[in-house]
mmCIF file of the C-alpha atoms, coordinates in Angstrom:
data_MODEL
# 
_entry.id   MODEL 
# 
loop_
_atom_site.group_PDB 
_atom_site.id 
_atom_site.type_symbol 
_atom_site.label_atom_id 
_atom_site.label_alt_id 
_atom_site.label_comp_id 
_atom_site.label_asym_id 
_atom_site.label_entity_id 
_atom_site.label_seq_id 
_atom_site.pdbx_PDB_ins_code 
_atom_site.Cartn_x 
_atom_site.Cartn_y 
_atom_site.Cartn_z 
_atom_site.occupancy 
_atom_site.B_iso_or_equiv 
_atom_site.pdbx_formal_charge 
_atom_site.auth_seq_id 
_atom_site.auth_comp_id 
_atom_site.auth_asym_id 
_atom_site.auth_atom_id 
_atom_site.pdbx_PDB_model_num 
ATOM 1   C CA . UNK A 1 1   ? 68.158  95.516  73.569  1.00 0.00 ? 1   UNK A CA 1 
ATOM 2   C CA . UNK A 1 2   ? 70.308  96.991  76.137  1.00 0.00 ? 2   UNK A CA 1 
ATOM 3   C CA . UNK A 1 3   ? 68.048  99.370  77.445  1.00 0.00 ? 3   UNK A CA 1 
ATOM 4   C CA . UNK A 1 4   ? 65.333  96.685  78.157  1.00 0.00 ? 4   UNK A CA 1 
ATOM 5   C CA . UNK A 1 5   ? 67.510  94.259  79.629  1.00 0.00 ? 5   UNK A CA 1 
ATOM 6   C CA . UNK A 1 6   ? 68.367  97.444  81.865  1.00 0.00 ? 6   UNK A CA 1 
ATOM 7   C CA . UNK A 1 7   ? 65.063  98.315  83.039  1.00 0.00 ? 7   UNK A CA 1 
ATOM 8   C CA . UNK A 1 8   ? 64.044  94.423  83.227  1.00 0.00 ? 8   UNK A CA 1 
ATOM 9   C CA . UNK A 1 9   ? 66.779  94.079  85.917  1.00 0.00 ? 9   UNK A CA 1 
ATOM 10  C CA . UNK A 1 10  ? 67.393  97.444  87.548  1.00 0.00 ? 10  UNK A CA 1 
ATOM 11  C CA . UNK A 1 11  ? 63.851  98.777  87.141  1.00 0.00 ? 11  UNK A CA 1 
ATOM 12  C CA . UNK A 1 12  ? 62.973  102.486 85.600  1.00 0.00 ? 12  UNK A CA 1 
ATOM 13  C CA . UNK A 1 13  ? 65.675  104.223 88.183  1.00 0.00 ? 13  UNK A CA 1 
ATOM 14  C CA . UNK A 1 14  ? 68.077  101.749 88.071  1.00 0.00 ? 14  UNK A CA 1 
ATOM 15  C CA . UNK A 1 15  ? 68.639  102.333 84.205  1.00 0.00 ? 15  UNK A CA 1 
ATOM 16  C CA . UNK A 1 16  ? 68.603  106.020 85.220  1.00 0.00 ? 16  UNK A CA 1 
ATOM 17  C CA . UNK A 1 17  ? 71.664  105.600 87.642  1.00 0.00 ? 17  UNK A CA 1 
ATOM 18  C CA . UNK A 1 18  ? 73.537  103.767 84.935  1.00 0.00 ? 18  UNK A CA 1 
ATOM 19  C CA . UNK A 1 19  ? 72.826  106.098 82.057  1.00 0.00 ? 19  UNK A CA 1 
ATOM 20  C CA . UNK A 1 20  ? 73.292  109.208 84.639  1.00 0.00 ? 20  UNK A CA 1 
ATOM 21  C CA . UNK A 1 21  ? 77.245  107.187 85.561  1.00 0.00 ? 21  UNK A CA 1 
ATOM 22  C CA . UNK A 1 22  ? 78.195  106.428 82.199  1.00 0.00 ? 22  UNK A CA 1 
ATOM 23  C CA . UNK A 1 23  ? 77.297  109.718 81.039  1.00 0.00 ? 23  UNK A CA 1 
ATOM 24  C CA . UNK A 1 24  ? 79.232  111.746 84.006  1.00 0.00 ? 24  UNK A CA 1 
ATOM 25  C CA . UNK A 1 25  ? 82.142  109.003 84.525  1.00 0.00 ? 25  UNK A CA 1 
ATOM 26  C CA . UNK A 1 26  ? 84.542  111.209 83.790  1.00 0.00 ? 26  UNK A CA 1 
ATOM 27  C CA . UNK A 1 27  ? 83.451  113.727 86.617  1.00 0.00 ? 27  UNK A CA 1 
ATOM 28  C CA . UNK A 1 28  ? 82.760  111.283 88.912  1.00 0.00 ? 28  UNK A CA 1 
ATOM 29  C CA . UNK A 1 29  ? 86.299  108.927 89.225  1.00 0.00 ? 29  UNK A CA 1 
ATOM 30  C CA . UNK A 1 30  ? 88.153  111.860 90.309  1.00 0.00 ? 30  UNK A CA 1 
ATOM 31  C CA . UNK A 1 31  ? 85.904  112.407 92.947  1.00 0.00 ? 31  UNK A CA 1 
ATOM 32  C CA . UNK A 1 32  ? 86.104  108.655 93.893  1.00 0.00 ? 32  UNK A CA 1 
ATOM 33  C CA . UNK A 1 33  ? 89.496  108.812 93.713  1.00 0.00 ? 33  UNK A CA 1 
ATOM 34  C CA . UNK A 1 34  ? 89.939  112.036 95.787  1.00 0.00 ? 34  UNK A CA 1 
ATOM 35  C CA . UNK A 1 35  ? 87.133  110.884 98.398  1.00 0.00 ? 35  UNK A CA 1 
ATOM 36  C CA . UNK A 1 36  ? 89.765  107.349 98.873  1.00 0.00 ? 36  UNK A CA 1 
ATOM 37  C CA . UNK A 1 37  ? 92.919  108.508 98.844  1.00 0.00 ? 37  UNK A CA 1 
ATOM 38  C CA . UNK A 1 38  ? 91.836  111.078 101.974 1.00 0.00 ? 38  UNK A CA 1 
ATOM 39  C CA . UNK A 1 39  ? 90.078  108.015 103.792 1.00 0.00 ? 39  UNK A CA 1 
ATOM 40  C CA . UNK A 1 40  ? 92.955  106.433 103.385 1.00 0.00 ? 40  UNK A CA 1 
ATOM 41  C CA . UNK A 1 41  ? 95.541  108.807 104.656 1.00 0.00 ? 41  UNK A CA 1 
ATOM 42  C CA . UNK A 1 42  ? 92.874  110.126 107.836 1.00 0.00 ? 42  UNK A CA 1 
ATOM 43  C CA . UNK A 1 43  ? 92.331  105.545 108.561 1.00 0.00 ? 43  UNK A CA 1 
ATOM 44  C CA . UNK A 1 44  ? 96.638  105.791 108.371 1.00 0.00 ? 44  UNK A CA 1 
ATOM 45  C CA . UNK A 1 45  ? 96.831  108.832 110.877 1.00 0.00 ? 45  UNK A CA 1 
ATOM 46  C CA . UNK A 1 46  ? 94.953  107.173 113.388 1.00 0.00 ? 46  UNK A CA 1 
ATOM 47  C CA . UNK A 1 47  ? 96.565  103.650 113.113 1.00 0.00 ? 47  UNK A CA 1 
ATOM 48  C CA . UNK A 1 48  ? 100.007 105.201 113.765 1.00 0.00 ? 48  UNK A CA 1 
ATOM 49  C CA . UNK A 1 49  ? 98.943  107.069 116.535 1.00 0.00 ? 49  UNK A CA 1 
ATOM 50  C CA . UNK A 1 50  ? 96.543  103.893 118.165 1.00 0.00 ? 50  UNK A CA 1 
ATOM 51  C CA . UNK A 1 51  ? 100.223 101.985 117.317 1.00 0.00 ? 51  UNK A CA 1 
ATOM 52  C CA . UNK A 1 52  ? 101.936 104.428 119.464 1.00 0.00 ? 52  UNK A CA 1 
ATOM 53  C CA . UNK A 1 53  ? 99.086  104.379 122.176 1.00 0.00 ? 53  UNK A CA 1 
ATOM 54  C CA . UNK A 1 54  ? 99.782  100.540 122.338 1.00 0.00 ? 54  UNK A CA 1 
ATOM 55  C CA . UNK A 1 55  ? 103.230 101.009 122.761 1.00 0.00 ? 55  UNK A CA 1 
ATOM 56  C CA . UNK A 1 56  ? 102.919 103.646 125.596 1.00 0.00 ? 56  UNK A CA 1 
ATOM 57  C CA . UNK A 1 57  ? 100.442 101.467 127.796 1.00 0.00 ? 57  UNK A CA 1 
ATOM 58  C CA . UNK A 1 58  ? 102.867 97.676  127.435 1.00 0.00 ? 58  UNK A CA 1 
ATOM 59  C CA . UNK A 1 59  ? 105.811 100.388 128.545 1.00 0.00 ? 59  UNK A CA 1 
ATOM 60  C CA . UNK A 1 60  ? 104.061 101.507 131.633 1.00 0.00 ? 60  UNK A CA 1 
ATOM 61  C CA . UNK A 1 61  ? 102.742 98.464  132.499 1.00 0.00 ? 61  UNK A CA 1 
ATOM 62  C CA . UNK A 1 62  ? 105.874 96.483  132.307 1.00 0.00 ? 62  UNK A CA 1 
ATOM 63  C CA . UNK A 1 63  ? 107.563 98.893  134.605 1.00 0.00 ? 63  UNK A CA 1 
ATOM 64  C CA . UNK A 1 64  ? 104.642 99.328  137.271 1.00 0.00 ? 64  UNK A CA 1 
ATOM 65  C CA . UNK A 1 65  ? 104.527 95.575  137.084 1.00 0.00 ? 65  UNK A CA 1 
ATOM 66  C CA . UNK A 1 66  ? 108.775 95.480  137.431 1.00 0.00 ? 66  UNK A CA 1 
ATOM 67  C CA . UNK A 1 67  ? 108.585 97.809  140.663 1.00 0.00 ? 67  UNK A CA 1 
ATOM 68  C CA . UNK A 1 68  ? 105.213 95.837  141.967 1.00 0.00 ? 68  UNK A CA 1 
ATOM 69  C CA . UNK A 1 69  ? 105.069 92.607  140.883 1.00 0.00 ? 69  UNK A CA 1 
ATOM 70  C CA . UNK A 1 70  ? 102.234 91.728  142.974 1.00 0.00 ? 70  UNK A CA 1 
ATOM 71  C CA . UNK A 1 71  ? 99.910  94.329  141.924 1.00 0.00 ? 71  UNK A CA 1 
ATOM 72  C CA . UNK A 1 72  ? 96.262  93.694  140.716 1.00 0.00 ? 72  UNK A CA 1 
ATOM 73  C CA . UNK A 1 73  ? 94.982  94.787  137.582 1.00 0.00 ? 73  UNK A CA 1 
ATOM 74  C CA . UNK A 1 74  ? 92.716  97.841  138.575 1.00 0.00 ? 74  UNK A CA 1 
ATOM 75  C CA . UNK A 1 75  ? 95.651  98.692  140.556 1.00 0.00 ? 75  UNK A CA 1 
ATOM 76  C CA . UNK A 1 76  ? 97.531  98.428  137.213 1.00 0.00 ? 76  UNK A CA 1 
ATOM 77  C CA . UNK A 1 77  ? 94.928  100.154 135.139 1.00 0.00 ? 77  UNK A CA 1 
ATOM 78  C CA . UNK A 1 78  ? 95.075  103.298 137.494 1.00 0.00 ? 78  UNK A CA 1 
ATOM 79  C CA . UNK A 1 79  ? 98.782  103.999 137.138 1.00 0.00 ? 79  UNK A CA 1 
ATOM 80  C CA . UNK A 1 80  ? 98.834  103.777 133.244 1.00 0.00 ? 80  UNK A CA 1 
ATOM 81  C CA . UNK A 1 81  ? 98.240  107.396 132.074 1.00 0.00 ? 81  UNK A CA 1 
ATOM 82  C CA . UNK A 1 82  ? 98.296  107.978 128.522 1.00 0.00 ? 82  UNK A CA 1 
ATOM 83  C CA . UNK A 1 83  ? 99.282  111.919 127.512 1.00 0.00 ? 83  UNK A CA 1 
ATOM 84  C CA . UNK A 1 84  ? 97.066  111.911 125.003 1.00 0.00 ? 84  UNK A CA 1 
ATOM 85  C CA . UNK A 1 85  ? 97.704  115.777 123.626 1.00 0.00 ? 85  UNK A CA 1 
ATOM 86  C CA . UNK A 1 86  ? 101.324 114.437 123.923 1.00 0.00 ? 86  UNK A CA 1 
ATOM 87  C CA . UNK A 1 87  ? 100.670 111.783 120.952 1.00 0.00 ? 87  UNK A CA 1 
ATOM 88  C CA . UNK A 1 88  ? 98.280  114.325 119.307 1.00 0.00 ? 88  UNK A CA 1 
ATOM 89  C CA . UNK A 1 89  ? 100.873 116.634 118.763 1.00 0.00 ? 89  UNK A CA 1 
ATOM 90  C CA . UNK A 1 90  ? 103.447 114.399 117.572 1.00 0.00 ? 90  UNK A CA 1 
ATOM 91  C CA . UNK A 1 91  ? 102.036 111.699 115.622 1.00 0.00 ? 91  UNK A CA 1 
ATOM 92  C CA . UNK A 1 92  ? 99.415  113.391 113.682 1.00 0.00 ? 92  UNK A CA 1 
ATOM 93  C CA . UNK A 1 93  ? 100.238 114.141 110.597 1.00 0.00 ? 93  UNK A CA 1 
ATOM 94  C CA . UNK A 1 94  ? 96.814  115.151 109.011 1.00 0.00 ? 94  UNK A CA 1 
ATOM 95  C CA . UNK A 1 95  ? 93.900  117.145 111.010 1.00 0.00 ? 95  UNK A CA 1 
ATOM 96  C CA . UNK A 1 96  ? 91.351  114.224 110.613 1.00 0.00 ? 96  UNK A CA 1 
ATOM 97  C CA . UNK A 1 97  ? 91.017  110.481 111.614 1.00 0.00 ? 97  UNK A CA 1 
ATOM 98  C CA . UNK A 1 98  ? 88.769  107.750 110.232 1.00 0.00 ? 98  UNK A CA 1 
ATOM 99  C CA . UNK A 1 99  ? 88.213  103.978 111.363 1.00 0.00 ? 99  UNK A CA 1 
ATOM 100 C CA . UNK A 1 100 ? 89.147  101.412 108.540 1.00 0.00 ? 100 UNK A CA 1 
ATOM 101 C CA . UNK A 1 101 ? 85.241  100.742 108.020 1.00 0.00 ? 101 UNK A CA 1 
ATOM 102 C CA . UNK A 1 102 ? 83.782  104.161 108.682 1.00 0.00 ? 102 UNK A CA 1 
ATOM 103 C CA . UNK A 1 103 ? 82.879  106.326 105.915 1.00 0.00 ? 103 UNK A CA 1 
ATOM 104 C CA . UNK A 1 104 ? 83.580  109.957 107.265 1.00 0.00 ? 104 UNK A CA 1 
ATOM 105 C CA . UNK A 1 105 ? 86.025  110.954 109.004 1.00 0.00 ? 105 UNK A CA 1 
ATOM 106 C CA . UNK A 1 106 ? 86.685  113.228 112.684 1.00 0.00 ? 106 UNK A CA 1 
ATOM 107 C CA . UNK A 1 107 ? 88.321  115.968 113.557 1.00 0.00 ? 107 UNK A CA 1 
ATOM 108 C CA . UNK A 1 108 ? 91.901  114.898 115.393 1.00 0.00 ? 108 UNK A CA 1 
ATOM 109 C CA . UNK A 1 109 ? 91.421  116.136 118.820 1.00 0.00 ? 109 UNK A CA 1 
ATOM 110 C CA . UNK A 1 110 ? 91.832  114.656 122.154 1.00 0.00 ? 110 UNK A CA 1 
ATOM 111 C CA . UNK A 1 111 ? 88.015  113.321 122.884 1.00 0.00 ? 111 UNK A CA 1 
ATOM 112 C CA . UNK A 1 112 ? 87.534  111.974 119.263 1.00 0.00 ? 112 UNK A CA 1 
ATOM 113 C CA . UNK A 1 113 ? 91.425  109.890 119.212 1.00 0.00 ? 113 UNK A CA 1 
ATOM 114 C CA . UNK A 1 114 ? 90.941  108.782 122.744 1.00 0.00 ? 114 UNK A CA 1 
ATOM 115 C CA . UNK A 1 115 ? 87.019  107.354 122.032 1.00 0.00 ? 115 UNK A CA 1 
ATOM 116 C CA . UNK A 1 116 ? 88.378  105.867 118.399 1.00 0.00 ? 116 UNK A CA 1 
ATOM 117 C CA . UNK A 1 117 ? 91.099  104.487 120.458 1.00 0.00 ? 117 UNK A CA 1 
ATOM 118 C CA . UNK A 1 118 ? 89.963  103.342 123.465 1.00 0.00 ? 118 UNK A CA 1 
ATOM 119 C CA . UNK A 1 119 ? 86.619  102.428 122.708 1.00 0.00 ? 119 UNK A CA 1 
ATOM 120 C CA . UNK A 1 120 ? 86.101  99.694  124.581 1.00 0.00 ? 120 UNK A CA 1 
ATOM 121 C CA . UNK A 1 121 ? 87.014  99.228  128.487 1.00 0.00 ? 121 UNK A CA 1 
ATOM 122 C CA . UNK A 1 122 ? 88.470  95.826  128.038 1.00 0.00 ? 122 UNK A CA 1 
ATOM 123 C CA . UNK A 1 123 ? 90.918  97.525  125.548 1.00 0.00 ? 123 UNK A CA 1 
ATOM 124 C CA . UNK A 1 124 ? 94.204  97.209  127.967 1.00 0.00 ? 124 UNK A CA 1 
ATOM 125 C CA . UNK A 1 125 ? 93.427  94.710  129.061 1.00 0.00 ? 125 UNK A CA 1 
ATOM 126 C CA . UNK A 1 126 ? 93.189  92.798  125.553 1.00 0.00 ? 126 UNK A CA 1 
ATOM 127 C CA . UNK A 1 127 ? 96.502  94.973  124.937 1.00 0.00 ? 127 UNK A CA 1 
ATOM 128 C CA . UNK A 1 128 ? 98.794  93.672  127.583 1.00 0.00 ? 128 UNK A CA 1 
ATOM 129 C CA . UNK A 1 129 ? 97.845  90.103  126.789 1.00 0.00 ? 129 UNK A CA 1 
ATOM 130 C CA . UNK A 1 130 ? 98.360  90.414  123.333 1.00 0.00 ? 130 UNK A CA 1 
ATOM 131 C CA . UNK A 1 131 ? 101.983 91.807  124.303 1.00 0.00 ? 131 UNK A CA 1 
ATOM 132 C CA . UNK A 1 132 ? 102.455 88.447  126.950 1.00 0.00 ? 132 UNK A CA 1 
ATOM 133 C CA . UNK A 1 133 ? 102.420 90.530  129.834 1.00 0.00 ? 133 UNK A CA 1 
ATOM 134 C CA . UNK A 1 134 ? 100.588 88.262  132.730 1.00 0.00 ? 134 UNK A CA 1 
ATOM 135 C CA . UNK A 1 135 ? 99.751  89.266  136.098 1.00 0.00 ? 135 UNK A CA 1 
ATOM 136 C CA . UNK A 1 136 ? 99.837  87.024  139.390 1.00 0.00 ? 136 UNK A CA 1 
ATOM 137 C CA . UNK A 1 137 ? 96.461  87.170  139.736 1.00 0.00 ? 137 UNK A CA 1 
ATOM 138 C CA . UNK A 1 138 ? 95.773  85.746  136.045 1.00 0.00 ? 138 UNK A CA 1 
ATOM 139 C CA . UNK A 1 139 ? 98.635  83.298  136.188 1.00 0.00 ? 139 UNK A CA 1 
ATOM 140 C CA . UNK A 1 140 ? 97.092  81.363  138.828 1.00 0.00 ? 140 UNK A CA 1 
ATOM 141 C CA . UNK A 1 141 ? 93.830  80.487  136.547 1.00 0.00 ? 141 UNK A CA 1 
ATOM 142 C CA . UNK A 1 142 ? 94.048  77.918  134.160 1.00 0.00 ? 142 UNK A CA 1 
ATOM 143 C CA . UNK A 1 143 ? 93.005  79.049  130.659 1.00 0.00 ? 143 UNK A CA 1 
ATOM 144 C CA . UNK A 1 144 ? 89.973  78.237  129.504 1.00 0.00 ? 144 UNK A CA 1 
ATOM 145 C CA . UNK A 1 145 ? 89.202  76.763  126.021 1.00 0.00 ? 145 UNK A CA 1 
ATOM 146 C CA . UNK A 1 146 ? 86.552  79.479  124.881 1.00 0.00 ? 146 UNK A CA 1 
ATOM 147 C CA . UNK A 1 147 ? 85.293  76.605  121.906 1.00 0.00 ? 147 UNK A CA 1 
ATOM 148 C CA . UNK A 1 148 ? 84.609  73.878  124.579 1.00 0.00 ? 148 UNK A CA 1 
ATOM 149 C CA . UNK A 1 149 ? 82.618  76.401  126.563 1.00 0.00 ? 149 UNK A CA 1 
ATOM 150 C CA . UNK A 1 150 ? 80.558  77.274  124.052 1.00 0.00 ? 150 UNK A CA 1 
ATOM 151 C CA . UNK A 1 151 ? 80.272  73.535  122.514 1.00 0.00 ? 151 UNK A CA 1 
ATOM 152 C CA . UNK A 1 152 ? 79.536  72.268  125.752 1.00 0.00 ? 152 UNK A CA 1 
ATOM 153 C CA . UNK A 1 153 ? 76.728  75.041  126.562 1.00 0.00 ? 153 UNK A CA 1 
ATOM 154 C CA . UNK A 1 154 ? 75.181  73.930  123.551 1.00 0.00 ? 154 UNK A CA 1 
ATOM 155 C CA . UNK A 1 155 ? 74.773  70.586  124.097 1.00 0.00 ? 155 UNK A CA 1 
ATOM 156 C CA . UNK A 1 156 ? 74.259  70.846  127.491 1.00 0.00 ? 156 UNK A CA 1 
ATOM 157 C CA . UNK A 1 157 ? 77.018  68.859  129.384 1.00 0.00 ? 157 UNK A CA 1 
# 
């Protein structure tokens, strides 16, 4: 009865797959297991170093912005320099890196942390706010409620 409800449901190959898992479970948890625990420790490896990256960029901005307080924010942007072979060397701790939602993992070198990293442009930017750090230029606009944008777009006032 099994069987047919199986190949009602899942179809000929679908009942294959099941009969083909719980024939070869015990082979294939280990694997699962294996595969998850190194996704897991290559996603942790590149969270502690993106942690330290974050930490590095509100330093250098709080003390560019201490010595210039007027400066603008490309101005800004151009005198934070991240060593990133410097952070490479001493906060990996395993030779590969993987994104929380990826499902493979890269090498840990210099072009594959800083792209995982610093994928998008926008990313100090998001970074300094998050840590409260305001220029002069951005003080002076009032903040805009992103939800009454949006609402008002829609219905057109």
């Amino acid at each position: 009865m099994s069987n047919l409800w199986l190949e009602i449901f899942l179809g000929k190959v679908g009942k294959y797959i099941i009969s083909f898992i719980d024939s070869y479970y015990i082979y294939l948890v280990p694997l699962i297991l294996a595969y998850g625990i190194f996704m897991t420790i290559s996603s942790y490896n590149l969270k502690r170093m993106e942690k330290r990256v974050v930490v590095e960029i509100v330093n250098q901005a709080r003390n560019v912005i201490t010595s210039n307080p007027t400066i603008n924010y490309i101005n800004l942007i151009a005198r934070i320099e991240i060593n990133w072979e410097e952070i490479l060397k001493k906060y990996s701790f395993f030779p590969f890196i993987s994104q929380e939602s990826g499902l493979w993992v890269n090498k840990s070198n210099v072009y594959n942390i800083r792209e995982n990293i610093m994928h998008n442009e926008r990313k100090i930017h998001l970074v300094l706010e998050r840590h409260g750090i305001k220029l002069l230029e951005e003080s002076q606009d009032t903040r805009k409620n992103l939800y009454l944008e949006y609402i008002h777009r829609i219905i057109k006032k």
